[in-house]
Residue, then its C-alpha position, 0 to 999 in steps of 0.5 A: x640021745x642025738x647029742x651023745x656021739x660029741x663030746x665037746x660044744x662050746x660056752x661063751x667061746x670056750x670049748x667044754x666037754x658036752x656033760x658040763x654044758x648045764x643050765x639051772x632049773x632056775x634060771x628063769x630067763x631060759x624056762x620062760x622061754x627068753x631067748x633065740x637060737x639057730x641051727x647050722x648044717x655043717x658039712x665037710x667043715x663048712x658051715x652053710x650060710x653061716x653068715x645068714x644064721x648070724x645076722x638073723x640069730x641078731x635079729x631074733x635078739x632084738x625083736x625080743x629086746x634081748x639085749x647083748x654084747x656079742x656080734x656076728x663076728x665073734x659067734x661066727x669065730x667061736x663057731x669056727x673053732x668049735x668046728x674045728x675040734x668036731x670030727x664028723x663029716x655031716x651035723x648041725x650045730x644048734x646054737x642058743x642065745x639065752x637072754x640074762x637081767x644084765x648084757x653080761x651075763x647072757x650066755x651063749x652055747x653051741x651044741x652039735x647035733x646029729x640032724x634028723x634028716x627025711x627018708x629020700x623017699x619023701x623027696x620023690x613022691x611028696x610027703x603028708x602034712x597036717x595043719x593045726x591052729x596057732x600062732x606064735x607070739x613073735x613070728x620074724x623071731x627064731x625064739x626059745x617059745x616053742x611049746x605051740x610048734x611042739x605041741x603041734x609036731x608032737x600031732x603031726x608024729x601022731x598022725x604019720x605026717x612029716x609037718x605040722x602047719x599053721x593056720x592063723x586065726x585069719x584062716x591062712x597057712x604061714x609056716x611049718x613047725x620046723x619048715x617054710x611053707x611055699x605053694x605052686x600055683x599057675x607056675x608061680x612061687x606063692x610066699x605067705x607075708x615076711x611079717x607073718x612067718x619066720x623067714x628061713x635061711x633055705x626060703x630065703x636062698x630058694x626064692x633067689x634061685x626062683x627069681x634066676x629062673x625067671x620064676x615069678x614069686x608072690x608075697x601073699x597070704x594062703x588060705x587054708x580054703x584055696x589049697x584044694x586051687x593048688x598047683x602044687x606045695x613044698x617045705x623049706x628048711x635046712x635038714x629037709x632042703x626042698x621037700x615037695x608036698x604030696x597031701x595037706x589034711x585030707x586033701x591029695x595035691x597034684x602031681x608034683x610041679x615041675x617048678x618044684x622039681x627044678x627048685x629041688x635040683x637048683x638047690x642041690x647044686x648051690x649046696x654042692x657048689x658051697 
């Protein structure tokens, strides 16, 4: 299990040894699926973007009208101190928001985690993703509704691919299970709607490096029969950070761009900069 080289997380701010952190079978709120979560990658002590995960872990609450008494402040503060009882240099914590009938009784967990990070050969030559139609229900929300994005991993696994892609019913490509989509066209960053995908914290941070180098970067959406049009593709995410894309479905992309390239080195230098 990837939680079994830790041995504490932390409940409401308390720090409790890992085999206590338990939720009934029958709470209801968590096997419906009410609530949000975010994972933080946490290098050397220091918690990446820890701010952003915060403030987007308060958005996901209230798109759901999960209603709370927590701030960023607190969770962030909670995290520190979990943190600092962690001795590893390199893991995520994943932390779940579980809504509850009354503000007080939600309950808040951190969790650390070993991440799954890609082979580093798939950051050189590209790797193989699948697209699959679903959509989820609240898509700007990081929630605890996962079943569609798990099923559609589980197929991507299946078929020896990295990531599974969404095409909505309207027949455009808007994110990964676990990633955000991003394809290179005429030298420019192509962006699916802010209302349609769930914005990452890397997207996010790659769209700002773009913009510093004069990248132009458009908000719109994808379709699934203009991939074959591409310059180029990529994922975005916390474990994966830049990861160009070498073959969606059947269809092989070009060489990898070097808008991409740049954007890949652009990042691993704000990340050793941190």
């Amino acid at each position: 299990m990837p939680h079994e080289r830790f041995s504490i997380c932390s409940h409401n701010g308390g720090i409790i040894p890992m085999e206590e952190a338990r939720i009934s079978v029958r709470n209801i709120e968590f096997s419906y699926g009410f609530g949000v979560y975010e994972t933080v990658r946490v290098i050397s002590n220091k918690p990446l973007f820890l701010r952003d995960h915060c403030t987007r872990l308060m958005h996901s609450a209230s798109v759901i009208e999960l209603k709370h008494s927590l701030s960023a402040d607190q969770i962030a503060a909670w995290m520190q101190e979990l943190i600092g009882e962690t001795q590893e240099e390199q893991y995520n914590l994943k932390i779940l928001l579980i809504g509850a009938p009354e503000p007080e009784q939600v309950q808040l967990y951190m969790l650390p985690l070993m991440p799954q990070f890609p082979d580093k050969r798939l950051l050189r030559r590209g790797t193989d993703v699948i697209t699959v139609k679903y959509e989820r229900p609240f898509p700007t929300a990081k929630t605890l509704s996962m079943l569609s994005s798990y099923l559609a991993y589980r197929k991507a696994k299946q078929r020896g691919c990295y990531e599974a892609l969404s095409v909505h019913r309207d027949g455009t490509v808007t994110e990964g299970t676990r990633s955000n989509f991003l394809a290179v066209k005429n030298g420019a960053i192509l962006t699916p709607p802010q209302e349609k995908i769930l914005a990452g914290i890397t997207r996010e941070h790659v769209l700002t490096l773009a913009e510093e180098e004069n990248i132009k970067v458009h908000e719109q959406d994808i379709p699934l029969t203009s991939i074959t049009e591409l310059d180029g593709a990529l994922l975005t995410s916390s474990s994966g950070k830049v990861m160009p894309i070498r073959k969606i479905d059947e269809i092989e992309l070009p060489e990898i761009p070097e808008v991409t390239k740049l954007l890949m080195r652009k990042y691993d230098e704000l990340l050793g900069s941190l």
